[in-house]
GUBARO-542864 format. One record per atom (N, C-alpha, C, O): x, z, y. Coordinates in steps of 0.02 Angstrom, whole numbers, plus 50000, padded with zeros to 5 digits. Layout:
GUBARO-542864
XZY
...
end
This chain:
GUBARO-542864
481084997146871
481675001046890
481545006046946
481945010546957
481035005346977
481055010647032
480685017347016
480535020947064
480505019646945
480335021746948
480955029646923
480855035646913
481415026146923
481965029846904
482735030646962
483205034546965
482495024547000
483155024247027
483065027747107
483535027947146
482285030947125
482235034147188
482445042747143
482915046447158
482045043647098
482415051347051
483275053047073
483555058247090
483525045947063
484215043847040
484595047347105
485025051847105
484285043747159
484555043947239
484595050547256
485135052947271
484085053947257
483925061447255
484565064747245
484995067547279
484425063047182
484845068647120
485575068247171
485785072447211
485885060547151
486545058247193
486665060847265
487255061747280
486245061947304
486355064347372
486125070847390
486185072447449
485885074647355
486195081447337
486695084047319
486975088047356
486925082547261
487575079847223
488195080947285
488615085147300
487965074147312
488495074247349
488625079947415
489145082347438
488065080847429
487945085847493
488375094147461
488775097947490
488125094347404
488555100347359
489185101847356
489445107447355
489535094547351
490215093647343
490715095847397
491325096747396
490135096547453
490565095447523
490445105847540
490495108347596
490335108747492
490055115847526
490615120047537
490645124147582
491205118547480
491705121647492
492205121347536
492615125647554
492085114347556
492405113047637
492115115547682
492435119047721
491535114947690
491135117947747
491105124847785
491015126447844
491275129847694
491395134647701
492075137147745
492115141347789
492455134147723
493115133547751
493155134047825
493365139047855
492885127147860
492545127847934
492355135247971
492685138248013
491715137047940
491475142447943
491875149047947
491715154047980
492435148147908
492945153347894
493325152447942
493535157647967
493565146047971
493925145148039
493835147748096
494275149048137
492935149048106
492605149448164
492785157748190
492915160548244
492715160248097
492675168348109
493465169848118
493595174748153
494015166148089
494775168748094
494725167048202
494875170948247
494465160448206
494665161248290
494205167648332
494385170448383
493775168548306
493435175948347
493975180948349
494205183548400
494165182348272
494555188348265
495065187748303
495145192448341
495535182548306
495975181048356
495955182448424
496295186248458
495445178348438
494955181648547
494945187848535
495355191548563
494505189948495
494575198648510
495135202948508
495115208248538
495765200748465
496445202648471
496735202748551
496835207448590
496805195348559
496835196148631
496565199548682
496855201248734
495905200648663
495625203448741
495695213348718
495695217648763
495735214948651
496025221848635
496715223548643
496915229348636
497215217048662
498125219248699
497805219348780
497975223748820
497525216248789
497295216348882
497085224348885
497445228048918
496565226848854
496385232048859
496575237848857
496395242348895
497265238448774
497695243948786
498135243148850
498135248548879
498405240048874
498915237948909
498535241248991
498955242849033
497935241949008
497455243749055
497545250749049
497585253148993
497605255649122
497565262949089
496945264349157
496495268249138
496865262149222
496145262149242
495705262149213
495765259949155
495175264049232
494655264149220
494055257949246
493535255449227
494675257249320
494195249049349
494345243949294
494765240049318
494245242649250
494545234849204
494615230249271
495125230149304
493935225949288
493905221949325
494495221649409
494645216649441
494685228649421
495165225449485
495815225549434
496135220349443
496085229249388
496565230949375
496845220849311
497355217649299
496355220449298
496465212149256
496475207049316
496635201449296
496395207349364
496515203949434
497255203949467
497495200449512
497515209049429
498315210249462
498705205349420
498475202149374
499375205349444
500015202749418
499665194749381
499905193649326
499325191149398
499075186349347
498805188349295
498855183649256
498505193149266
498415193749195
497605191049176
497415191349117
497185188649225
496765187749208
496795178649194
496425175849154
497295175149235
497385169249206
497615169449168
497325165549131
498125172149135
498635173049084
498085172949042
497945168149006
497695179549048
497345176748970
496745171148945
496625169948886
496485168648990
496125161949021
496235156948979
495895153348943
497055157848998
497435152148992
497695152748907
497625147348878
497945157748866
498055159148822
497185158148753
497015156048698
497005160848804
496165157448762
496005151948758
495685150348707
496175145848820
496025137648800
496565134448746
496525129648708
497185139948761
497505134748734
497425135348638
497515131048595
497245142348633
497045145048562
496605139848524
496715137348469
495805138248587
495425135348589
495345128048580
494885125448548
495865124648611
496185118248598
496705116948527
496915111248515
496835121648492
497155118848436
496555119848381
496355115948338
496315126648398
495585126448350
494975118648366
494685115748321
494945117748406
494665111848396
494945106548374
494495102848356
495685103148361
495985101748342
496045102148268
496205097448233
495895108248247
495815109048177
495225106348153
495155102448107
494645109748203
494065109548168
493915100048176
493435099148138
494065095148198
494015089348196
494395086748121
494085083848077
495005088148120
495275088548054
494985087247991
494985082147956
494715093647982
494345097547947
493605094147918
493385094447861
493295090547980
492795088147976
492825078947959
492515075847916
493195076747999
493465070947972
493375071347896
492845070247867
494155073547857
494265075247782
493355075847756
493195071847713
492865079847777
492365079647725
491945074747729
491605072947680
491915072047785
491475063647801
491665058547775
491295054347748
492375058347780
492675053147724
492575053747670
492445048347644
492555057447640
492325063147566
491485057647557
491275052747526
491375060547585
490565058647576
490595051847588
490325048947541
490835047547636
490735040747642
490975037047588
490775031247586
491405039247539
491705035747483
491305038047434
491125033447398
491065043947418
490435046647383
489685043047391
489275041747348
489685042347441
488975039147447
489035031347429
488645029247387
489415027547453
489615020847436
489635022147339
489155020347307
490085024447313
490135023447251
489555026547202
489425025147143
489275030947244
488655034347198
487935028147191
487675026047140
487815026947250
487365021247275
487385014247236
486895010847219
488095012947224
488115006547173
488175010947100
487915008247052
488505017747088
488285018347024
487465016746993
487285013846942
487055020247054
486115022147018
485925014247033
485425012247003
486285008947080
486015002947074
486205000147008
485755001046968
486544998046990
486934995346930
486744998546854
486684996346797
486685004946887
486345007346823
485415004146799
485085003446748
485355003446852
484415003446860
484214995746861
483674993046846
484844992746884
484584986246874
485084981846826
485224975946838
485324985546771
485714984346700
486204978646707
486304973846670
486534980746778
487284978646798
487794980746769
487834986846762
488404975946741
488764979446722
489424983946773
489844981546812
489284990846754
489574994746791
490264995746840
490595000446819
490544993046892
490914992246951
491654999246924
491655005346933
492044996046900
492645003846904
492865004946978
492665002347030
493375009946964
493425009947024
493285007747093
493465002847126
492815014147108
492615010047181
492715013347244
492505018747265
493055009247269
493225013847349
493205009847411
493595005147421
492605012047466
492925008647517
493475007547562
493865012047579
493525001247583
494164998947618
494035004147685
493515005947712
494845005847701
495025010247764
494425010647833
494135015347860
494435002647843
494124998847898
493444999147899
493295001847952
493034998047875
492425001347812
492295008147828
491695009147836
492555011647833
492585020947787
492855024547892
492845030447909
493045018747934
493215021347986
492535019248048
492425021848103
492135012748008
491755009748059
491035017148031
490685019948074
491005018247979
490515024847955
490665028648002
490225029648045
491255031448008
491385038148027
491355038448097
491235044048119
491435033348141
491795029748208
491055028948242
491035028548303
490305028548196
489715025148226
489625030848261
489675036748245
489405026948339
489165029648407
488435030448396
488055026048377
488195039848417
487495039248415
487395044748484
487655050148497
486765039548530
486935039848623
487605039848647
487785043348694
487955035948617
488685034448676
489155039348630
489675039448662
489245043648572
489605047448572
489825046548481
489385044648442
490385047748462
490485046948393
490615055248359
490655060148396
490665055448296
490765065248277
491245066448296
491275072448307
491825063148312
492285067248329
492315069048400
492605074248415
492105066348435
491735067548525
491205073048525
491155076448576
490805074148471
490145077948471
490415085948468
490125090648495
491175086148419
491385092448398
491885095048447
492175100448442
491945091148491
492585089848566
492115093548604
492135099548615
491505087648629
491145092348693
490965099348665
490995103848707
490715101748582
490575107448581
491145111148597
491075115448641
491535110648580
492145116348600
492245116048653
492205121948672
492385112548698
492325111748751
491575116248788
491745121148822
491015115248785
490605123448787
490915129748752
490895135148782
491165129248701
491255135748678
491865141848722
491855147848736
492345135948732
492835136148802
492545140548838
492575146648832
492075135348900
491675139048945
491465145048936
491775149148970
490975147448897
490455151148875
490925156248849
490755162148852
491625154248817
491875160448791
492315165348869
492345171248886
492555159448893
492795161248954
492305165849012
492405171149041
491735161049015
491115165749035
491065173349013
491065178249051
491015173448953
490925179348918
491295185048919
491135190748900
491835183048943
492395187548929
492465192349006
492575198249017
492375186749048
492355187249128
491755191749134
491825197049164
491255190349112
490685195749133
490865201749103
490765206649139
491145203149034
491485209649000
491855212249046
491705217949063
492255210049070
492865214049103
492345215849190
492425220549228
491965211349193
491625212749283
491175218849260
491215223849296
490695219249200
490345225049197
490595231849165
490325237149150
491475228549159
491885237349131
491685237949061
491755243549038
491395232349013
491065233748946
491775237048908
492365235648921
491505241748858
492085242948806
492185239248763
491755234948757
492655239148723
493145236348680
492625232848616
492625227148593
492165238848601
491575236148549
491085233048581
490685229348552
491085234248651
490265230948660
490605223848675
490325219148647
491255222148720
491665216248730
491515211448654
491205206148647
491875215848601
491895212148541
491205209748511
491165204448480
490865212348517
490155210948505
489985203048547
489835197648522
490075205048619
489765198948643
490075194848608
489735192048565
490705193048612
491285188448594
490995184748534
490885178748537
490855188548475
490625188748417
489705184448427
489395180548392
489585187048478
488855182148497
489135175048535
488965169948506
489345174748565
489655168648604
489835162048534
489555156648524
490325164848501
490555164748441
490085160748417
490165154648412
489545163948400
489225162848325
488725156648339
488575152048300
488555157548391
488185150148433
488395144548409
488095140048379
489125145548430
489495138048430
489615137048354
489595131448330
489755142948316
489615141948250
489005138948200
488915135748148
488695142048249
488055138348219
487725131348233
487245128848205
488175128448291
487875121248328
488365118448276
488225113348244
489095122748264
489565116648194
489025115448125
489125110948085
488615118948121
488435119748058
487935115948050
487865113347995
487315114348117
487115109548113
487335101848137
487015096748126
487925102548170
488185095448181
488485093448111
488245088148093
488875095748071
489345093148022
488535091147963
488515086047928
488065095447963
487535092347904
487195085747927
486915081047898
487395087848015
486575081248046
487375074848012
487245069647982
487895076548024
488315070648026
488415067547950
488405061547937
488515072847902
488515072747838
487925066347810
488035061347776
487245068947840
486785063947802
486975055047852
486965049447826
487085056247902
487275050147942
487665046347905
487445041047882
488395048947890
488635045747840
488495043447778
488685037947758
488145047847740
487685045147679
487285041647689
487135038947636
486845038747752
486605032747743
486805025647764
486565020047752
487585028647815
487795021847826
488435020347765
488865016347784
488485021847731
488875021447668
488175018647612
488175013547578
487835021747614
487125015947554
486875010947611
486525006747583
486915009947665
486915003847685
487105000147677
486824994847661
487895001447688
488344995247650
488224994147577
488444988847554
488024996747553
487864995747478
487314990247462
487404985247426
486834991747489
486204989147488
486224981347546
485794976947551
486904981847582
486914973447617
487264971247552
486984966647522
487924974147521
488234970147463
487804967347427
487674961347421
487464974747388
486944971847345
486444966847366
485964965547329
486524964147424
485974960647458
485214964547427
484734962047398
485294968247439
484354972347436
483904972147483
484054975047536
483364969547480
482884965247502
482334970647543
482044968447593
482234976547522
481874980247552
482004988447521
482234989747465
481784994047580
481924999847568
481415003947579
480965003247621
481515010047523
480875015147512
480955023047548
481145027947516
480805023147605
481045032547623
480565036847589
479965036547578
481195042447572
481165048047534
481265053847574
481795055047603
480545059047577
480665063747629
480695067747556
480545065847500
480935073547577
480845080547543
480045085247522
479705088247564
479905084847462
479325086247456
479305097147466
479245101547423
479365097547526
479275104347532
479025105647624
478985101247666
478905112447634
478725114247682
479075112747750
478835110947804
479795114147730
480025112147794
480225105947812
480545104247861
479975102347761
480075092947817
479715093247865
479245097147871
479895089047903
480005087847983
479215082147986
479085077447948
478905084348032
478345080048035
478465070648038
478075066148021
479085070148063
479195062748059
479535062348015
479895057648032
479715064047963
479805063147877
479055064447832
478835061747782
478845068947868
478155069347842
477745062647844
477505059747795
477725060747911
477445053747925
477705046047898
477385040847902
478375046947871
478775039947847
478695040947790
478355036747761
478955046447751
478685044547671
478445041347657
477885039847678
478845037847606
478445032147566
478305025347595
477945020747574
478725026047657
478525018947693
478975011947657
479245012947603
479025007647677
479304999947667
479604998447693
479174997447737
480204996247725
480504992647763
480754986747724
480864986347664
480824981747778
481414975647755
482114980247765
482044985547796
482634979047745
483324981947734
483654978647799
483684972647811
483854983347834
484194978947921
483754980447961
483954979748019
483124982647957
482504984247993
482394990947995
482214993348049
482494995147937
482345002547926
482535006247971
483105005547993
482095011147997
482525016048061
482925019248036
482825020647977
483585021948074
484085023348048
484095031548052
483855034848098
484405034147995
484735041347959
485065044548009
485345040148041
485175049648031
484405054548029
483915054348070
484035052048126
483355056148056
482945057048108
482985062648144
482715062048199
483245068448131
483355073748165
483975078548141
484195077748084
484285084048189
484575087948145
484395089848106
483795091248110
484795091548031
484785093147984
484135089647931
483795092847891
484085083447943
483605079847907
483685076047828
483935070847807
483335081747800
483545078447708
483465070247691
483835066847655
482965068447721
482925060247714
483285057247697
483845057947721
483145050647629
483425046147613
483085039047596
482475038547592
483455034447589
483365028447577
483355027247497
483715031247467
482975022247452
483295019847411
482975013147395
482485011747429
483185007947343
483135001547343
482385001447328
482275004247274
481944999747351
481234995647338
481264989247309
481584984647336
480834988247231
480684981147200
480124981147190
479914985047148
479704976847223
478944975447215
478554975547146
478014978247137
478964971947097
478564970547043
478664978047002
478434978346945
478864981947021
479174989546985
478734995347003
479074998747042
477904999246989
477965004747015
478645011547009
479165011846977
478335015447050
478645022747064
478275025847025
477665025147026
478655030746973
478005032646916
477965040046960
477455041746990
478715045046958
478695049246975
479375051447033
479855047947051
479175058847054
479545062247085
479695069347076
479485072447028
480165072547133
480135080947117
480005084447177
480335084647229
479525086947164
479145093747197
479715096947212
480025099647166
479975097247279
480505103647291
480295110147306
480695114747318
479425110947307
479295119247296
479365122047247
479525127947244
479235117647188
478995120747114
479435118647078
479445120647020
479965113947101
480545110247075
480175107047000
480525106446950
479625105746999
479425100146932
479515093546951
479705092047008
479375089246906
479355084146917
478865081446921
478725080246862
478265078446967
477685076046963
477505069346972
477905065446996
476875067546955
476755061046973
476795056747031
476415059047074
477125050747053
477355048747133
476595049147170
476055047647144
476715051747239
476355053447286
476875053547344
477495053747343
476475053447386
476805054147466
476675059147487
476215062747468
477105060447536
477115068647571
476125068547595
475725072847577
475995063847629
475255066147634
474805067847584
474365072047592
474935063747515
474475063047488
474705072147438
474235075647417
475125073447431
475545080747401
475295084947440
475045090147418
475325083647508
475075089147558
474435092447546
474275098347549
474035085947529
473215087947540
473225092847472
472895098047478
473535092047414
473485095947372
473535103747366
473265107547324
474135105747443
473935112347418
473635117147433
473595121947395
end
């Protein structure tokens, strides 16, 4: 059976990673509606300015807290969303990964097939809820905004102190921006696979499965410590835990001794070739 059911895992946790793109996108689309928004704001500050000093003249009447203050609070419902947002696709995936995981088991080891399967609330909250260094995803996407806050506030403050115009303002804004956009983009994937392996965890304690096989990505950009685990063994409860790094393709799947691994897929050439380990693939090319 294993020579089908690591193919299986693959296939399934791609699969699932796919499912989640159109949400993600969504996110992404959030990040750019709140830019456009900041820059609205800081383009009413600016008509409203008929100096030429920006910096003493946004110092008068309050207007420079006013808009400070109008930016956290913008800032605080967008993070608000974006937790939302992110929640909804982790759950997504934690019920995905749980039910996919006993599908390719059951299939591979000629079980009869489980209907409906969903994890319980409690289950699907201890996934989502797991602390990694003291902090859970929904804390991870808090403190980022919480920088983005700063940094946007920063940003805005040095615009108005160096007199920048309206485009070069929007520009920075738009860089400030895209940072924090881009730390969502690798937090929600590093979190995405987190959940996919503590959802086939639980799978693999139900199934009581006895030992586990890591599956790095057979291409260039795996990560030297996926490079180095491939293909390793663990007892199940022992295995180091998902991910090893941001944005790390790595997976788990069930190991049975008496079963070789016939084959795998080349993600340069996308064939399917004979099983090898990232070292032993490496030396090949």
């Amino acid at each position: 059976m294993n020579k089908k059911i690591l193919e299986d895992i693959l296939r399934e946790y791609k699969d699932v990673l796919l499912l989640t793109e159109d949400e993600i996108s969504k996110i992404l689309d959030a990040y750019d509606k709140q830019n456009e928004e900041i820059i609205d704001i800081v383009n009413k500050l600016y008509n409203s300015i008929d100096n030429e000093n920006i910096w003493q003249e946004v110092n008068k009447y309050g207007r420079l807290k006013k808009l400070e203050k109008e930016l956290k609070s913008g800032l605080l419902k967008f993070s608000k969303l974006d937790i939302t947002m992110t929640t909804a696709i982790l759950k997504k995936i934690a019920n995905e990964a749980y039910a996919r995981n006993v599908f390719v088991l059951e299939k591979n080891l000629f079980i009869k097939p489980t209907k409906n399967i969903k994890l319980p609330n409690k289950i699907i909250n201890e996934i989502l809820n797991y602390n990694v260094e003291g902090l859970n995803f929904s804390e991870r996407i808090w403190f980022n905004n919480v920088k983005l806050q700063q940094n946007m506030v920063g940003t805005i403050r040095n615009g108005l102190q160096n007199g920048y115009s309206i485009d070069r303002m929007a520009k920075s804004i738009k860089d400030t921006m895209q940072i924090s956009k881009n730390n969502a983009m690798r937090l929600i994937r590093t979190e995405s696979a987190g959940v996919w392996y503590r959802g086939q965890k639980q799978v693999y304690k139900d199934h009581k499965i006895k030992k586990l096989v890591l599956i790095a990505t057979l291409d260039s950009r795996t990560s030297n410590i996926c490079r180095e685990r491939d293909g390793k063994v663990y007892i199940a409860g022992e295995e180091p835990a998902l991910p090893f790094h941001p944005n790390c393709r790595s997976t788990y799947a069930a190991y049975f001794e008496n079963q070789q691994i016939k084959s795998r897929l080349d993600n340069q050439t996308k064939q399917k070739i004979k099983y090898t380990t990232y070292k032993e693939w490496i030396k090949q090319k």
